[in-house]
C-alpha atoms as a printed R data frame, in Angstrom:
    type eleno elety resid chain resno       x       y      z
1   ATOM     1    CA   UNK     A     1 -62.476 -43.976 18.046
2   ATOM     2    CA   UNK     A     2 -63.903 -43.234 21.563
3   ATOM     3    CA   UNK     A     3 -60.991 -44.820 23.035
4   ATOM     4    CA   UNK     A     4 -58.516 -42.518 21.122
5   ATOM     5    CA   UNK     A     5 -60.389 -39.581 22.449
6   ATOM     6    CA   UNK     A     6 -60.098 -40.934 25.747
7   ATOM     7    CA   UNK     A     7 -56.281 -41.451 25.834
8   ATOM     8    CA   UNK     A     8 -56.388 -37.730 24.539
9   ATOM     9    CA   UNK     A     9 -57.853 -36.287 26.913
10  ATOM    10    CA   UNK     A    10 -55.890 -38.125 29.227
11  ATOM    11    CA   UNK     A    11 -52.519 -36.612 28.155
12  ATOM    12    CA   UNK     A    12 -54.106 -33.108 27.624
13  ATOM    13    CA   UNK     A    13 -55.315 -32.444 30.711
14  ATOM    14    CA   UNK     A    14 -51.944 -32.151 32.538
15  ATOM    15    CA   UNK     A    15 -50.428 -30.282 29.609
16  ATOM    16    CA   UNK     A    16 -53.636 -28.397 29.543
17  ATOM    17    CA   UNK     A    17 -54.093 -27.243 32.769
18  ATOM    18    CA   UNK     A    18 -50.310 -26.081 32.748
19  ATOM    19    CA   UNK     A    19 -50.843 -24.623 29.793
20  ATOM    20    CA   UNK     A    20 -54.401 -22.444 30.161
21  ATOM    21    CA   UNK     A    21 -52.343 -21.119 33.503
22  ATOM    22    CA   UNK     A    22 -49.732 -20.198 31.338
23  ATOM    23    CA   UNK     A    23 -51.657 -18.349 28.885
24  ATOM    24    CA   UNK     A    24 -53.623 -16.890 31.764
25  ATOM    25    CA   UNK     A    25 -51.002 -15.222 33.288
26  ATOM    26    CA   UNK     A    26 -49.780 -13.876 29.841
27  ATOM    27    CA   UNK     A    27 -52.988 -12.455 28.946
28  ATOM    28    CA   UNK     A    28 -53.550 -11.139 32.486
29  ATOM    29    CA   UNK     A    29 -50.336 -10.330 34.087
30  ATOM    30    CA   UNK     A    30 -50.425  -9.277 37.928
31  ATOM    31    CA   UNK     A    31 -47.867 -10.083 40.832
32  ATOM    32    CA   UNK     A    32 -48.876 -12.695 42.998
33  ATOM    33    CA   UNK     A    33 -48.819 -10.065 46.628
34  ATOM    34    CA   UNK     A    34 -51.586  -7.452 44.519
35  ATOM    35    CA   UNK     A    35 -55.128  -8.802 44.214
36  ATOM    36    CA   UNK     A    36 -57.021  -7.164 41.544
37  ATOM    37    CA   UNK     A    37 -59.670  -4.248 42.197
38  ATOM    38    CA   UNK     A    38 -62.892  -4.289 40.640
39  ATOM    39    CA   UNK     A    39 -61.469  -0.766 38.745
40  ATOM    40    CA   UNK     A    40 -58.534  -2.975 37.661
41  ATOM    41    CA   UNK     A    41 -60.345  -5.854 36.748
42  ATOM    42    CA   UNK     A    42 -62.906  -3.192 34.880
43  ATOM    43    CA   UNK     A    43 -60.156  -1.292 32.935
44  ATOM    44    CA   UNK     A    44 -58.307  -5.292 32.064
45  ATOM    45    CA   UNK     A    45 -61.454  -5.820 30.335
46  ATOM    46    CA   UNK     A    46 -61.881  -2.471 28.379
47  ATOM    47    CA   UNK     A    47 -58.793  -3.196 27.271
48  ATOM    48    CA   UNK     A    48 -58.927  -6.159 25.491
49  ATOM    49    CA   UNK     A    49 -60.004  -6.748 21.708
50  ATOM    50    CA   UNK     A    50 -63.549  -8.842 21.105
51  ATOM    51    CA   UNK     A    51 -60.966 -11.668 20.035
52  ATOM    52    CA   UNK     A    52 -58.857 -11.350 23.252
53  ATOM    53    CA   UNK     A    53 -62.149 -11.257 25.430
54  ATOM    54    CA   UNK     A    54 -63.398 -14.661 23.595
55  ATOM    55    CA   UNK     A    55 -59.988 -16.345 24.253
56  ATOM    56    CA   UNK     A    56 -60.611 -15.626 27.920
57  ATOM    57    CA   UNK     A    57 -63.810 -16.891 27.626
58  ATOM    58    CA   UNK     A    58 -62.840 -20.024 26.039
59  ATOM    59    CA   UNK     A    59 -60.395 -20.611 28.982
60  ATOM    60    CA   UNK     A    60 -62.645 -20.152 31.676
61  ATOM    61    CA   UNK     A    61 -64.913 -22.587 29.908
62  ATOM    62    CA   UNK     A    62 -61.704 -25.205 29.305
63  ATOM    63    CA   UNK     A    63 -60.753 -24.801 33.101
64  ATOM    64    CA   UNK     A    64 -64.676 -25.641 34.335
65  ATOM    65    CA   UNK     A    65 -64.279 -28.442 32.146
66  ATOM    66    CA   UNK     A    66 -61.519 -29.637 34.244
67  ATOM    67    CA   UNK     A    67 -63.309 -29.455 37.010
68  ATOM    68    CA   UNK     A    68 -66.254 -31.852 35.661
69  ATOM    69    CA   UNK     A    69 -66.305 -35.090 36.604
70  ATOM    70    CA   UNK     A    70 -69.540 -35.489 34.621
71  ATOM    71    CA   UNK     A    71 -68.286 -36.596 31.033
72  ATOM    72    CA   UNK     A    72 -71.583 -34.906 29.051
73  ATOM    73    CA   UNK     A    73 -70.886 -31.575 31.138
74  ATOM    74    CA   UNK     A    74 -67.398 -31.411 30.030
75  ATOM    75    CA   UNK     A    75 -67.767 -32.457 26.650
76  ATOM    76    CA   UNK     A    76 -70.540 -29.357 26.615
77  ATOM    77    CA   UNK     A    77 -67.903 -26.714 28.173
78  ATOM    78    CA   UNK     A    78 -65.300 -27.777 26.192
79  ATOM    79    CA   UNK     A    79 -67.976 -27.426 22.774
80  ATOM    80    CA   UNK     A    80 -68.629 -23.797 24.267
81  ATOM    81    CA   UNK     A    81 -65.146 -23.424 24.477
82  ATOM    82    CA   UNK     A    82 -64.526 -24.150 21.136
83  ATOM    83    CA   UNK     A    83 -67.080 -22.056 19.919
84  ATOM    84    CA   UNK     A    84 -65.585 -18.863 21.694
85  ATOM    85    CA   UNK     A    85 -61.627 -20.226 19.897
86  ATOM    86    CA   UNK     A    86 -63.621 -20.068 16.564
87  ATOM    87    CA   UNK     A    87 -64.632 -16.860 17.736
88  ATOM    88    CA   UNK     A    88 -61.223 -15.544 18.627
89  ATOM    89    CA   UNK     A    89 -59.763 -17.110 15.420
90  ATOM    90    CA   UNK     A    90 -62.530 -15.827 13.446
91  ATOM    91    CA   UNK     A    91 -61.698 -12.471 14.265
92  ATOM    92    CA   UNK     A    92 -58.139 -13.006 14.049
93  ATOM    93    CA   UNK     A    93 -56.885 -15.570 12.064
94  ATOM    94    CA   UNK     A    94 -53.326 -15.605 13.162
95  ATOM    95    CA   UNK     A    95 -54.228 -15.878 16.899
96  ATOM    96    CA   UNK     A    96 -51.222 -18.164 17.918
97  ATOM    97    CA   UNK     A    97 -53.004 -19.295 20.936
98  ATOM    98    CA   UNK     A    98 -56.848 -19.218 20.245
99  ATOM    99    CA   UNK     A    99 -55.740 -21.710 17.453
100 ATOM   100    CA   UNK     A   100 -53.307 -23.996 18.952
101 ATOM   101    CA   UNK     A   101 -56.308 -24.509 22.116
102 ATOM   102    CA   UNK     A   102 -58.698 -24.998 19.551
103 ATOM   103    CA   UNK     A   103 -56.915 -27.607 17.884
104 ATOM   104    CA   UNK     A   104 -56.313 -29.637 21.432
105 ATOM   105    CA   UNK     A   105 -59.634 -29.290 22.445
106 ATOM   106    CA   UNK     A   106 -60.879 -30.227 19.076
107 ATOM   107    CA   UNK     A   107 -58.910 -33.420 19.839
108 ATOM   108    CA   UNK     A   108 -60.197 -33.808 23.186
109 ATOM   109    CA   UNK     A   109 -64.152 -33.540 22.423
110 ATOM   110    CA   UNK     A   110 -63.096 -36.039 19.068
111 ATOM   111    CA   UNK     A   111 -62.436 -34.519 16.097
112 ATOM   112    CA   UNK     A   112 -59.244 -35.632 15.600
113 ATOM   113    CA   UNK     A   113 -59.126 -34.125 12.015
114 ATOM   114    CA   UNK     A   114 -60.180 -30.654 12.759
115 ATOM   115    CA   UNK     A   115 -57.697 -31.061 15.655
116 ATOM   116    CA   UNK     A   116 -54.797 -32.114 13.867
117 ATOM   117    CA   UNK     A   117 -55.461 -29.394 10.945
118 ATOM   118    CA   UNK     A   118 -55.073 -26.464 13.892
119 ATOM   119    CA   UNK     A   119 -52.089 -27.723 15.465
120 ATOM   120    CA   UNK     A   120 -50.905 -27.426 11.963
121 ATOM   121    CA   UNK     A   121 -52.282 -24.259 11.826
122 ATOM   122    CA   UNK     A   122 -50.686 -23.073 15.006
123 ATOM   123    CA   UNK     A   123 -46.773 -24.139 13.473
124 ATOM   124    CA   UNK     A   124 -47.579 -22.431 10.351
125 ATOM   125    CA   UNK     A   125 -48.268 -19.368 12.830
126 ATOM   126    CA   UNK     A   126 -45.205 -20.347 14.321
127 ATOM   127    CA   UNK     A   127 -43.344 -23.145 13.351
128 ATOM   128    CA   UNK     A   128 -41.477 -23.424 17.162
129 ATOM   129    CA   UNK     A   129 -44.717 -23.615 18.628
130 ATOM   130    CA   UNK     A   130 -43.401 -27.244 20.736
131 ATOM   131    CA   UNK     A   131 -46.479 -28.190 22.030
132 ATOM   132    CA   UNK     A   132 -48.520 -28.123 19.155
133 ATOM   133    CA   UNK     A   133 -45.456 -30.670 17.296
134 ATOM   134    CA   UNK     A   134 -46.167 -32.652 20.741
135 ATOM   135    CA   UNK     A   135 -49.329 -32.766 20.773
136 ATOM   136    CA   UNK     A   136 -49.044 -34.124 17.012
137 ATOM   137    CA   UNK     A   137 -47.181 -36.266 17.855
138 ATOM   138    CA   UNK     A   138 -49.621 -38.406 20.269
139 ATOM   139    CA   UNK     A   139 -52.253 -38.079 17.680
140 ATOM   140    CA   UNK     A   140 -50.624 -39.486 14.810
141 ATOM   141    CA   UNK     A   141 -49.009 -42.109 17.454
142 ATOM   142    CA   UNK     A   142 -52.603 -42.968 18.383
143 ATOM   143    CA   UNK     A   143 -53.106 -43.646 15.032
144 ATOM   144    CA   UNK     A   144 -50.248 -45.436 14.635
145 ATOM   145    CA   UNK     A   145 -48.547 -43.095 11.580
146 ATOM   146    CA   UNK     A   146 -45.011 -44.066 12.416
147 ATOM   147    CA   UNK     A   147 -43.741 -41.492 10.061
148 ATOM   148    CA   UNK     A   148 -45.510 -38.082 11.129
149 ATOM   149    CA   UNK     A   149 -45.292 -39.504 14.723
150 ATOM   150    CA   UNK     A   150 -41.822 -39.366 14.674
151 ATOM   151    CA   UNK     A   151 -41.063 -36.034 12.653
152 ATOM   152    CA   UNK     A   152 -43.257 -34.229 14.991
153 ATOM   153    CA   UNK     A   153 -41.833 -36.058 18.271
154 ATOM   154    CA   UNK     A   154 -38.290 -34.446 16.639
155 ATOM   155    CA   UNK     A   155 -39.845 -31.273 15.903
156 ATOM   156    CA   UNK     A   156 -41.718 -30.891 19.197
157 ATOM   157    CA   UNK     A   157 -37.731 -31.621 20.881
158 ATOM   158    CA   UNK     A   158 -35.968 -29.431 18.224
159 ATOM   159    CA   UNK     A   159 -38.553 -26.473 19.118
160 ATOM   160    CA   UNK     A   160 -38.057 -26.919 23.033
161 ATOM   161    CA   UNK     A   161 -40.549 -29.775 24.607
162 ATOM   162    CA   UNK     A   162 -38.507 -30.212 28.103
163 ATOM   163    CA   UNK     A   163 -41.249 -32.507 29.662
164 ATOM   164    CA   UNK     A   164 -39.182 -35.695 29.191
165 ATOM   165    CA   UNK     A   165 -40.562 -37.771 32.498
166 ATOM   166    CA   UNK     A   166 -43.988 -37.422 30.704
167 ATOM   167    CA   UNK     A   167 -42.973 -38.076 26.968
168 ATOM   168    CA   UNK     A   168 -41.908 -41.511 28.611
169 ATOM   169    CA   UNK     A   169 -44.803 -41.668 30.664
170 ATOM   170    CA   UNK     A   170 -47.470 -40.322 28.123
171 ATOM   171    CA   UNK     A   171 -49.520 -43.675 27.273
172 ATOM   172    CA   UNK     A   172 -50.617 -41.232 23.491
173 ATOM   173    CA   UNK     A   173 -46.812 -42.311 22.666
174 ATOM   174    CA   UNK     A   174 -47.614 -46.195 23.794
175 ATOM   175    CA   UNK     A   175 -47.188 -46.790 20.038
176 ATOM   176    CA   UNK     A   176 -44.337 -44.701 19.341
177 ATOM   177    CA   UNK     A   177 -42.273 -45.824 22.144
178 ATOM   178    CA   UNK     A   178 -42.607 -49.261 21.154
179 ATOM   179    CA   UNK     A   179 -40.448 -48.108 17.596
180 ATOM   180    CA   UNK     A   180 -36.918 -48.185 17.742
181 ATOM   181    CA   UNK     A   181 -36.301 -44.944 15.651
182 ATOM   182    CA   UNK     A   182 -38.453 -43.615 18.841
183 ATOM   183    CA   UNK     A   183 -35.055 -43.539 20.702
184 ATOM   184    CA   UNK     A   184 -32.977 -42.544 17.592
185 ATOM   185    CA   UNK     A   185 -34.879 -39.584 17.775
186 ATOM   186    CA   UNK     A   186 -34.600 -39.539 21.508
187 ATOM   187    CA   UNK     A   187 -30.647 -39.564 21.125
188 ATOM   188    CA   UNK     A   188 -31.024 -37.182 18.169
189 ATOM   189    CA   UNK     A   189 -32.248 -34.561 20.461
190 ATOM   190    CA   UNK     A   190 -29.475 -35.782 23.442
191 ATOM   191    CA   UNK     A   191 -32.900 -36.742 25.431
192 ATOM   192    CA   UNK     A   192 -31.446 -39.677 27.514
């Protein structure tokens, strides 16, 4: 099992890092030429719900974790990470994004079945959510599930995924690719 968890976290961190910069800049907008005053940066957080501020939290904690080369350190940011997720989804269960980054870092500190059940979480939330069918996708392809591997590769394509250099480069998919209904679905979705 430690090896799965290492081929996750592998393919999550790129997504990841894109991802928590992403949600970053959603949750915080600001141009690029204005840096923030300390009133600004005071008001941003008077203004944001006990769910919203743990979400923040969580990210600062996932983007440390990034930063650790130190594999005990990280694993412990990413569990304080996912403590301030449950928080957030706690508080709100329908928290498209606190649930979705719970799920992937669920699957990146191991627990591949609490992962898996909030990326399925997240599409019930919103069923186009394309990163959670990816990220599906390479779990049930690291666990060699043919089947949900490839309905969630399709969904994750149907609902948007664009990253094509990396779906052929992810080694999560190493399985999957190796199927030849893995470029049925490829040519399904006009992914050439």
């Amino acid at each position: 099992m430690r090896k799965n968890t290492k081929l996750l976290w592998f393919t999550l961190t790129i997504n990841f890092l894109l991802q928590v910069s992403q949600v970053q800049a959603k949750v915080n907008p600001q141009t690029e030429s204005m840096a923030p005053t300390e009133s600004v940066i005071h008001e941003n957080k008077q203004n944001l719900s006990d769910e919203e501020k743990s979400f923040k939290t969580a990210l600062a904690y996932i983007d440390s974790a990034h930063q650790v080369a130190n594999l005990p350190d990280r694993e412990k940011l990413l569990s304080n990470a996912r403590v301030e997720l449950t928080n957030a989804v706690t508080k709100n269960q329908n928290y498209l994004e606190a649930v979705y980054f719970r799920g992937v870092v669920n699957l990146m500190l191991g627990k591949l079945d609490e992962g898996e059940a909030d990326l399925q979480r997240a599409i019930e939330i919103n069923p186009k959510t394309a990163e959670a069918h990816y990220n599906l996708a390479c779990l049930y392809s690291v666990r060699n599930n043919t089947e949900l591997a490839l309905m969630s590769l399709d969904n994750a394509l149907k609902n948007g995924f664009k990253d094509t250099d990396y779906l052929f480069h992810d080694p999560d998919l190493a399985f999957l690719r190796n199927v030849k209904e893995f470029n049925e679905v490829l040519a399904k979705n006009k992914i050439f």
